[in-house]
N, C-alpha and C positions, 0 to 999 in steps of 0.2 A: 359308790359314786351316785350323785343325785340321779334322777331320769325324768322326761318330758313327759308331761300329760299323756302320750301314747306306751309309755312303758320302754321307750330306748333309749340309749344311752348317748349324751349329746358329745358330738364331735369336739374332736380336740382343737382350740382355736390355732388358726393359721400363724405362724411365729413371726417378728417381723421380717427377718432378714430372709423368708420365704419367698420363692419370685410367683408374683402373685397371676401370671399368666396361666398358669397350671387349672387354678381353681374357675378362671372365666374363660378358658379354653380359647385366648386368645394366643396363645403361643401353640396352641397344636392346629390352629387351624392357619397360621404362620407356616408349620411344618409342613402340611397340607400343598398349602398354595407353593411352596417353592422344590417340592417332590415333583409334584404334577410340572413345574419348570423345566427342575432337571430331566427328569423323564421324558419330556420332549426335546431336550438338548442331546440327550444321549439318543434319541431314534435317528438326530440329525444328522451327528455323524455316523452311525450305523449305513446310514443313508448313501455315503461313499460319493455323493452330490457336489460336495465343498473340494477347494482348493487345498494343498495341504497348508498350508498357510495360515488358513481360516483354520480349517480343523484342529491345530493347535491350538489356536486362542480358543474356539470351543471346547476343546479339553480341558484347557485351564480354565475356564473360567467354571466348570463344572466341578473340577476338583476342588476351587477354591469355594464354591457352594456347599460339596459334601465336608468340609472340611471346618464350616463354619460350624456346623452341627455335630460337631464327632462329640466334644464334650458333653453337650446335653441330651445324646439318643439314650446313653447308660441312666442319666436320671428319669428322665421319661418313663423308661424302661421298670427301673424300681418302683415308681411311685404307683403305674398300672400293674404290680405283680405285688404290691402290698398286703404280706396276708395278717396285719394286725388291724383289727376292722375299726377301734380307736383311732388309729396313725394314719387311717384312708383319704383320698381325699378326692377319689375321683368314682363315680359310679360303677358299676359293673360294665355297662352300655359304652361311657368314656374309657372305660378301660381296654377294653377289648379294640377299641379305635385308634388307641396308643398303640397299643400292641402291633396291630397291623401296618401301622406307621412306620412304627420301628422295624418290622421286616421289610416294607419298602427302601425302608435305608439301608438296611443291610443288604439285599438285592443290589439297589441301583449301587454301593460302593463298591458291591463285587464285578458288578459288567464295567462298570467303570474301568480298574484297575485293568482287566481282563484287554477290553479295546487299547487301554495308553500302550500297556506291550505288545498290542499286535501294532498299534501305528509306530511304537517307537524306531524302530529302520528308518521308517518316512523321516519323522523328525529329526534324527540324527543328521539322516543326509540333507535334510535344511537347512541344521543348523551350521553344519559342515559347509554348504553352498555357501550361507551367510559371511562364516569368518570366512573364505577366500575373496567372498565379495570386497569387506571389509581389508584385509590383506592386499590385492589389488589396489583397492584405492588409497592405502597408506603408502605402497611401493611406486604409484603414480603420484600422493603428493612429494614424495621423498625427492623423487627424478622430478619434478616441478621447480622444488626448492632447491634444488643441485644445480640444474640448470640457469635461475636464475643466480645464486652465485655466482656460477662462470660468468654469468651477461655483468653483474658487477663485476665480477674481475676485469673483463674485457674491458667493460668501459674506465673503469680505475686507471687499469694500463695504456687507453689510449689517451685518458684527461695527461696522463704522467709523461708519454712522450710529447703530445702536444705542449705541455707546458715546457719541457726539454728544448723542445727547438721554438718555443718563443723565448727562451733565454740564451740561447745560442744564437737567435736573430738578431737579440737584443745586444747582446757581447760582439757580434759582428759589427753592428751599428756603430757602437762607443767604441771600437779600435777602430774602424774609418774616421770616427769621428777626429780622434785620439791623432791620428796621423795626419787626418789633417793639421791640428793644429801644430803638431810641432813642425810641418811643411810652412806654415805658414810664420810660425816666428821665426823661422828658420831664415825664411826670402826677409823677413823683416829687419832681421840681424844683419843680411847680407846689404840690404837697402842702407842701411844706417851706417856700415863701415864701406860703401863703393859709391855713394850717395843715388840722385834720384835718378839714377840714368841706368841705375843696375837690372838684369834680365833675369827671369828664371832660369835656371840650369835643364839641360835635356831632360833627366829624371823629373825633376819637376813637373815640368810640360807635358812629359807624358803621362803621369796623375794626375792631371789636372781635366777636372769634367768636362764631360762636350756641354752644349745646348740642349735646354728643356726643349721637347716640339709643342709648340702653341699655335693657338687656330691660326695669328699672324706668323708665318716660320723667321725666325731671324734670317740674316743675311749667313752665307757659307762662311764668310772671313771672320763673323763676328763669337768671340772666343770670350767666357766667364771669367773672372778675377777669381784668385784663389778665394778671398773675402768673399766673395757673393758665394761658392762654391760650398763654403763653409756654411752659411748663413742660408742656403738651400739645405743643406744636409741636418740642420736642428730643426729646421722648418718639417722638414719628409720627417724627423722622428716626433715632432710633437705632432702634424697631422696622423699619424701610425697611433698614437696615443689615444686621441680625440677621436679615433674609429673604434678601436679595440674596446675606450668608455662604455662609445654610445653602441656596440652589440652588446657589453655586460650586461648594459643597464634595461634593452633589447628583450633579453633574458630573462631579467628578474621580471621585467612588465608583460611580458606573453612568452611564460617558456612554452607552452602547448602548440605557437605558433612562431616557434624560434626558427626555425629549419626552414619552412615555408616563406615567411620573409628572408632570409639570410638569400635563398635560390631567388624568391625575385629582385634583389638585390643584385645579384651575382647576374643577372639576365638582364638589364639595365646596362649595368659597365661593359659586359661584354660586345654589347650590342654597338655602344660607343667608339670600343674599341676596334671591332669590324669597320665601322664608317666612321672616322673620327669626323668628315669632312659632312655626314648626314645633318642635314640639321632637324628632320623628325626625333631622329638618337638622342640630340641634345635635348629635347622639347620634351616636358613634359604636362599634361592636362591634370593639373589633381582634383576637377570636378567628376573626375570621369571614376565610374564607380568601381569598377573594378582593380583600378593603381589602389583608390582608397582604402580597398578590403582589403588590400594585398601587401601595401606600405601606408598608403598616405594615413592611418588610421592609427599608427603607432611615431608618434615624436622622435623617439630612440633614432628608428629607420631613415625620416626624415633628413635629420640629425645629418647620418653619415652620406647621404648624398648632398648635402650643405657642403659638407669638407671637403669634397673634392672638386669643388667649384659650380655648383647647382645654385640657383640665387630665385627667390622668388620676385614678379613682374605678376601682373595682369594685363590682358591680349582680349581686348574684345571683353570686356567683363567678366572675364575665366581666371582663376587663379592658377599660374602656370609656377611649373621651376625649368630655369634656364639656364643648359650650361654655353655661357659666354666667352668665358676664358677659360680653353682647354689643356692643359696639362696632362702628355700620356705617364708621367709617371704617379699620378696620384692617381692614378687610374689600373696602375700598375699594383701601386701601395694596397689601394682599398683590395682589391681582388685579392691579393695577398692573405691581407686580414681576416676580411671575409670568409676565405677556404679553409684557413685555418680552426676558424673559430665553427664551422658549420662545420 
């Protein structure tokens, strides 16, 4: 082979697919810097200082360092122990610096390995702590989610009887209804064949309603016609309608404040109900802030104190509702409704 002006023989050029950190010693002084890393990582748990917690991630993250370099300490390793002085490519000086390198790494993977099984107990019963942690909290959402089923079941089963017996109310309603009318074509028939001088029969008379009480009471003698009778009874069921609306509608516009209205609602008629004769009871201020937060602020609500005879007036420049004409049975009705649906 040819030789240089000094009589040696010139090195073999570097090939490409060569990693060319070897020759500028930027890859061993890479190796260098993250020895001297680990090696400080491992006095730290050595150190007995750390939580076990931490000490695990500092294991790992130590092993995942030596781990990084497991494939290239064996090349390292050959290139400083290269005894064909062609094929060399590192000085003697660089060699011997590899070399050392590399028993650093074989050192630090042996203390390494050596500390994970002494700590392994620890970790075990961590990870052990961990899944029960984890287990617990699956078995509390489980009983979470269990539980709310039941709350939907419950509330399913209570929308189910409540709708029950507003169909059985409703069925009750249309056989009164039902009975009356054939009371009444009945007295009609009897009218038309005894002419207009004809009476109700006992039975009759004795289904036949009393008197609504109204803030004027009627006279004691003064007795309903079946006709009016009737004509009350569609009346209480489309009033009963026109309430039951306006909470659905109640509902849809503030379900978060359904219940809370419905109770002040329900604290209204009752109050009426106590003093029919109050006229505070009947009066209401709907400038006054706290009606407004509480009904006056919701139309729906409004709504149902309309239907049972509430009228709006203004009193001194105040926008009032006023119940005028009292009726205890739509006062009866609403309460009704109202309990049901709240």
């Amino acid at each position: 082979k040819p030789s240089d002006s000094d009589g040696r023989k010139p090195r073999s050029k570097r090939s490409k697919g060569e990693a060319p950190g070897v020759n500028n010693m930027s890859q061993v002084k890479r190796l260098e810097q993250e020895l001297d890393a680990m090696e400080t990582l491992l006095e730290g748990l050595r150190s007995d200082t750390h939580e076990i917690a931490v000490q695990r991630e500092m294991l790992s993250k130590l092993t995942d360092g030596l781990a990084s370099w497991q494939p290239e300490i064996p090349k390292l390793q050959k290139k400083a122990e290269e005894p064909d002085p062609d094929k060399r490519t590192l000085g003697p000086k660089a060699s011997a610096n590899v070399l050392a390198l590399c028993a650093r790494f074989l050192a630090l993977s042996e203390s390494t390995a050596a500390l994970a099984q002494q700590l392994s107990p620890e970790f075990e019963r961590l990870e052990k702590e961990r899944q029960l942690v984890e287990e617990q909290r699956r078995l509390e959402l489980m009983a979470q989610e269990a539980e709310a089923q039941r709350q939907r079941k419950r509330e399913e089963e209570a929308m189910a009887l409540r709708a029950a017996a507003e169909a059985e109310e409703l069925a009750r309603i249309a056989a009164e209804a039902e009975e009356k009318r054939r009371k009444l074509d009945e007295w009609r028939r009897q009218k038309q064949k005894n002419g207009p001088t004809a009476q109700l029969g006992s039975e009759d008379a004795e289904e036949e309603p009393v008197s609504r009480w109204q803030a004027e009471p009627v006279s004691a003698g003064e007795e309903l016609s079946i006709e009016l009778a009737l004509k009350l009874a569609e009346e209480s069921d489309l009033r009963r309608k026109e309430i039951s609306d306006s909470l659905d509608s109640l509902k849809q516009e503030s379900a978060s404040e359904f219940r809370s209205v419905c109770q002040t609602l329900l604290v209204l008629v009752r109050n009426v109900q106590k003093e029919p004769l109050g006229r505070p009871c009947r009066t209401i201020n709907c400038s006054n802030e706290l009606f407004h937060r509480d009904v006056g602020q919701y139309p729906a609500a409004v709504a149902v104190l309309k239907t049972i005879g509430f009228e709006e007036e203004v009193h001194e420049g105040k926008p009032m509702l006023v119940l005028n004409r009292l009726v205890l049975d739509d006062l009866s009705l609403a309460r009704s409704v109202i309990e049901s649906k709240h």
